[in-house]
N, C-alpha and C positions, 0 to 999 in steps of 0.2 A: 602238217605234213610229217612222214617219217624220213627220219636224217639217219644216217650213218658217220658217226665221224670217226676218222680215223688217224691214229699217230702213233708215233714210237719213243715216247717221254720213258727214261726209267727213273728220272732223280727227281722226288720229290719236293718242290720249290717254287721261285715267281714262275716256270712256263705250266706248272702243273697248276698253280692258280689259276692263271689265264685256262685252260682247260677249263676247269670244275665250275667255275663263276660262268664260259661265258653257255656251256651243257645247261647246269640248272636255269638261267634266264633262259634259253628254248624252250625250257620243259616248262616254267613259268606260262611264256604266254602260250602255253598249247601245242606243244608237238612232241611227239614222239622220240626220242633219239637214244640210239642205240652204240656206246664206245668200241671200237674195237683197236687193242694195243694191247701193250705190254701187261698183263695181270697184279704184277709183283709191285706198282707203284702206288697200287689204290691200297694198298692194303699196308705200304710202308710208313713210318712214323714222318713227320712234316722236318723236310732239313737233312732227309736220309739221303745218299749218295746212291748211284742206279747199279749197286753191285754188284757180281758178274760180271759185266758193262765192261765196269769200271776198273774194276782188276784186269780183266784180260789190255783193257785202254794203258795200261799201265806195266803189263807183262810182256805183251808180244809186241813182234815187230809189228812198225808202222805199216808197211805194206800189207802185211798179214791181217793185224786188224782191219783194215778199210776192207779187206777183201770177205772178211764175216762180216761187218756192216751190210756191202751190199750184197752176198749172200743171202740175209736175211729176207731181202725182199721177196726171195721164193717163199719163207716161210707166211711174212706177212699177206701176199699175194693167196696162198690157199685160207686164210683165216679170213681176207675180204669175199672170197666167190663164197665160201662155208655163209659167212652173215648177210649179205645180197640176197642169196636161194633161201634162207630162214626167214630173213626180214622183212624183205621187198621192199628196199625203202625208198623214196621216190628223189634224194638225195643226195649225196659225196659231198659231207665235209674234211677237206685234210689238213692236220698242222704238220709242214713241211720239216722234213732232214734231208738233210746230204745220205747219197746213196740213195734213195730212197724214190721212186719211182711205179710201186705196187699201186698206188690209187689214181694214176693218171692213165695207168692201164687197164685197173678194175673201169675205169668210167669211159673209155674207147669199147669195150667187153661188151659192157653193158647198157651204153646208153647213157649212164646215169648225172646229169646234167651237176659239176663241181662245182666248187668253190677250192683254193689253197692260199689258208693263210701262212705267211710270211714273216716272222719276228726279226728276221738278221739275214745277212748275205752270208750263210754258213759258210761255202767254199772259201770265196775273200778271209773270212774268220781266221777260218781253219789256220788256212798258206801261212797266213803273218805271223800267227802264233803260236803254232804247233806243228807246222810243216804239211805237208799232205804227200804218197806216196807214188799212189796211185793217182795223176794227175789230171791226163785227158778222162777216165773213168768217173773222177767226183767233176771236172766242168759236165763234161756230159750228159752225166745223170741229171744235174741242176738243171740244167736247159733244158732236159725234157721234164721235169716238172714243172718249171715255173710256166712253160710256152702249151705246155697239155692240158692246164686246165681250164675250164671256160672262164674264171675270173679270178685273179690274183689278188689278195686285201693284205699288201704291206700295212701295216704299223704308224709309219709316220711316211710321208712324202720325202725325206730324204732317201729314205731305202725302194719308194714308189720309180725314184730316176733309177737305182742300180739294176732293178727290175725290168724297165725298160728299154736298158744297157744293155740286156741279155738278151732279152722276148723279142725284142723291135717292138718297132709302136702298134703294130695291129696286135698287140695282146692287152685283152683289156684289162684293166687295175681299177682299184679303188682301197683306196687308204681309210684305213680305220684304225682308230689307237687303242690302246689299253682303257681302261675304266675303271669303275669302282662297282661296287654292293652298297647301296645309303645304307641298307639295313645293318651292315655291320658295323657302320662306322657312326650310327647315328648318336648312340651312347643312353643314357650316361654309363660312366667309367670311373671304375675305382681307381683315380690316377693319386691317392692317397697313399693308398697300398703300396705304389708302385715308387713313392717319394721315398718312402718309409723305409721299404727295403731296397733301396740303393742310394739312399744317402743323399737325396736331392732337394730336401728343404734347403732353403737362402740361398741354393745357387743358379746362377742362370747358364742354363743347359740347351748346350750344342748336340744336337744330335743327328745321327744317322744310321739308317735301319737297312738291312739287309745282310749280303754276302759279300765282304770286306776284301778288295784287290789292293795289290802295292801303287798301281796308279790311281787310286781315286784321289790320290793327295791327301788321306788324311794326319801322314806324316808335318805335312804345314800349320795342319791346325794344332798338334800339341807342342812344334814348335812357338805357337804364338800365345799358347796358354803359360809354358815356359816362362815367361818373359813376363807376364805378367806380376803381380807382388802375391806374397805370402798368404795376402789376406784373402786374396782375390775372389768371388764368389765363381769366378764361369770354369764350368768342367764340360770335357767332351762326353754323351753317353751314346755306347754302340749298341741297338738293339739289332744283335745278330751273332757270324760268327763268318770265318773264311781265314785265306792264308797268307793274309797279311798281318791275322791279330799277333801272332809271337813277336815280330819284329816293332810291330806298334807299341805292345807294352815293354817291350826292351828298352823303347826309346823314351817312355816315359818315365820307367824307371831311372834310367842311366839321368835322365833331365833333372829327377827330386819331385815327379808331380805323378806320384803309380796312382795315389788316392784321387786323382784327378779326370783321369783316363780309365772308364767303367765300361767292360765288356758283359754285355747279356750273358752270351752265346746263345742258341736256338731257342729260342722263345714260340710255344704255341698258337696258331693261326689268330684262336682268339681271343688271345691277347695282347695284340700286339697295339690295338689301337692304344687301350689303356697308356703303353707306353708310349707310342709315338707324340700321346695330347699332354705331356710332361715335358715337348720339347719348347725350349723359347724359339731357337732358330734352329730349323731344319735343314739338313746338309745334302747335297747332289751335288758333291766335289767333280767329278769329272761323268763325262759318261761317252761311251761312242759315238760318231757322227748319225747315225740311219737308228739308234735304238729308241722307244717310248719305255722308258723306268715306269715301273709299276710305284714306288715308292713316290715318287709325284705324285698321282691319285689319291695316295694315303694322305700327302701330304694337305691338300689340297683338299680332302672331303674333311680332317681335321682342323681346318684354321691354321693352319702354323704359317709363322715368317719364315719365307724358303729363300735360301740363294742358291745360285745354277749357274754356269758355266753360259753365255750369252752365244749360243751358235743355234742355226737353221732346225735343229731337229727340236730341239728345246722349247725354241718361238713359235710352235705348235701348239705348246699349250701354256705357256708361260708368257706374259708381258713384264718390262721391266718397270718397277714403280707402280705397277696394279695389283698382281698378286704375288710377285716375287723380284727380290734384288738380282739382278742377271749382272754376272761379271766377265772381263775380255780375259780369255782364257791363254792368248798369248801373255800375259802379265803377270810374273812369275811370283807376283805379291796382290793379284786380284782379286783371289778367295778371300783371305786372311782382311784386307784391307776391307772387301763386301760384309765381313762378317764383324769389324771393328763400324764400322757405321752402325751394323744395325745394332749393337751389344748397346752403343750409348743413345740408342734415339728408340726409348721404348713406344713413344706415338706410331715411329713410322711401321715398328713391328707389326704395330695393333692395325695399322690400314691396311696393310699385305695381308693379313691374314685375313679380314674381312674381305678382301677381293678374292682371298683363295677360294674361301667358302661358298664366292658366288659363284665360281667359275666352271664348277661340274653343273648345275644347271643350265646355265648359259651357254653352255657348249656344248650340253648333252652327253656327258664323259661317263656313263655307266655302262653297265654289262647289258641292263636290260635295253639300254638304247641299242648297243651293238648288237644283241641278238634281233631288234626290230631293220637293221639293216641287211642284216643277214636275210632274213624270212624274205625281204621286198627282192632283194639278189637274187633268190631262190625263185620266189614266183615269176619275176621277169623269163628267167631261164626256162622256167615250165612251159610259160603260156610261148614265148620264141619256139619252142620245140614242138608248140600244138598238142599239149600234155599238157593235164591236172591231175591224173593217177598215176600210183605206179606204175614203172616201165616192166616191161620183162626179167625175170629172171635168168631167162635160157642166153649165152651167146648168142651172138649173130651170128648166122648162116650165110646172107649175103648184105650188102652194101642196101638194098629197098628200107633199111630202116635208118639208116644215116640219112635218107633224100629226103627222112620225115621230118626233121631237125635241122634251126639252123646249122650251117656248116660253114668256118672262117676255112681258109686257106692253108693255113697249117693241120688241120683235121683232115681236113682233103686229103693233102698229099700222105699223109699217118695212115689212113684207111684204104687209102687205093683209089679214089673216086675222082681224082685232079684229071 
């Protein structure tokens, strides 16, 4: 079929992975799909900030920005009808933002039977952590996206309930989580290279890959490196970068252990496995309640002994004692204590990680699985609407083409037809 997906990513990163992986598995097993967003990302270096963006997120008032956020959706809104009347795709795929509302209206326009995935409760985000200004506007706009489109694909089941906290229950969901590429992680890997230059012969290496927040607690883990003796072989190594690294190596420094504590910083897509398969135990110090970490997957299609934070969204993909050590995250010494178990019991390393390695088959955790859920989504929606081809490209004139098409109750009342 021809797909249309649509978003508005500008910072190149794990949402733009998710993107790109789950695009080319469509095009893998046969369709068509045509992106339509922001230009400047595909062509940015991996780990770039969404400029622009990002300046103004930083320059102007709060109010003021949220109000060119959802401004934009005029702009995005002409760039959807522009690729709908070129493309005719039989489609709407959207990866959801706040503000953001052009493709739940391109697909009322047009017909065009959605899909909107859902990574996080943006709004929720937003409020707790950076304030929101424009308040009834970004609930708003959320509600009508998440309730406009024909099917919502939270992430994990945690963020499936916030979802239908918002929709009601007559909107339908289906959870689907992150994944992996086997092909990139299948190897081999020159993790020699990777010893070599960063100093990781004879030591056993803690690590953790990504964009480095002051909550992930990694501050615990070089206190407990700290503590250890002189001789001691275990170092933390961070393949990534973010901004919490100054204050990390501050604290390493100030401890006597800088050589201990290794920051990548931005390290290239494909190389990343190399180093990830250098780690002994792999870190997911904290992580939000409703998110699926992309670095699990890595984890997990690598073999490595993982510990994790023991909550609902986690146990999604994780078992405790199968493929990873899960610790009680109210226990202000659970990390550090998960990770002291595993440092002296190299067997149980070795059995987690063979569960890890089973556990993307076994559960079917790749992209090309999730683009085969996608496709099955898509057809259902087709054949309910008594469609196998493109729909029209022209608007609707009058409501005789909505009676051709299932219609839920909320569509109804959106279109005039209740």
């Amino acid at each position: 079929m021809k797909i249309l997906y649509h978003h508005r990513i500008r910072s190149k990163d794990g949402q733009y992975v998710h993107l790109e992986e789950l695009v080319s598995a469509l095009r893998a097993i046969g369709h068509e799909v045509r992106i339509v967003g922001p230009d400047a990302v595909g062509h940015a270096a991996f780990g770039s900030d969404a400029g622009i963006v990002a300046w103004m997120k930083r320059r102007l008032p709060r109010a003021l920005y949220e109000l060119v956020e959802w401004a934009y959706g005029f702009v995005a809104g002409r760039r959807l009808t522009k690729a709908i009347r070129s493309f005719e795709p039989d489609v709407l795929y959207e990866r959801y933002n706040l503000f953001s509302t052009s493709g739940v209206r391109a697909r009322v326009r047009f017909g065009l039977p959605m899909l909107l995935e859902v990574n996080a409760p943006i709004y929720d985000e937003r409020k707790r952590f950076d304030g929101i200004a424009l308040d009834r506007l970004a609930r708003a706009t959320e509600a009508e996206a998440w309730g406009g489109a024909d099917v919502v694909l939270p992430v994990t089941d945690a963020l499936a309930a916030i979802v239908r906290e918002t929709t009601g229950p007559k909107q339908r969901v289906e959870v689907i989580p992150n994944g992996i590429n086997l092909e990139h992680f299948a190897g081999p890997f020159d993790t020699d290279a990777v010893r070599r230059r960063w100093k990781l012969d004879g030591r056993v290496v803690l690590g953790f890959t990504g964009f480095v927040r002051e909550w992930h607690g990694l501050d615990r883990v070089i206190d407990a490196i700290a503590k250890d003796g002189a001789e001691h072989p275990r170092m933390l190594f961070i393949v990534g970068d973010g901004p919490a690294r100054a204050s990390l190596e501050a604290r390493a420094a100030a401890l006597g252990i800088a050589s201990r504590v290794v920051f990548t910083g931005v390290v290239p897509r494909e190389d990343v496995p190399a180093h990830v398969s250098t780690f002994d135990i792999a870190l997911q110090p904290a992580v939000v309640p409703y998110a699926s970490p992309l670095k699990l997957f890595e984890y997990l299609a690598l073999g490595r002994a993982i510990v994790a934070p023991d909550q609902p969204n986690i146990r999604e993909v994780l078992d405790d004692g199968v493929n990873a050590l899960l610790f009680d995250c109210d226990d202000p010494d659970g990390l550090t204590n998960a990770i002291e178990r595993l440092n002296g019991d190299e067997l149980l390393r070795e059995r987690l990680a063979r569960g890890a390695v089973q556990t993307i088959g076994r559960r079917g955790l790749t992209w090309q699985r999730n683009a085969e859920r996608v496709t099955a989504l898509f057809d259902r929606l087709l054949i309910a609407g008594g469609r196998t081809t493109a729909p029209t490209t022209a608007p609707r004139k009058s409501h005789g083409e909505v009676e051709a098409r299932e219609v839920r109750p909320h569509d109804a009342e959106r279109e005039g037809v209740a």
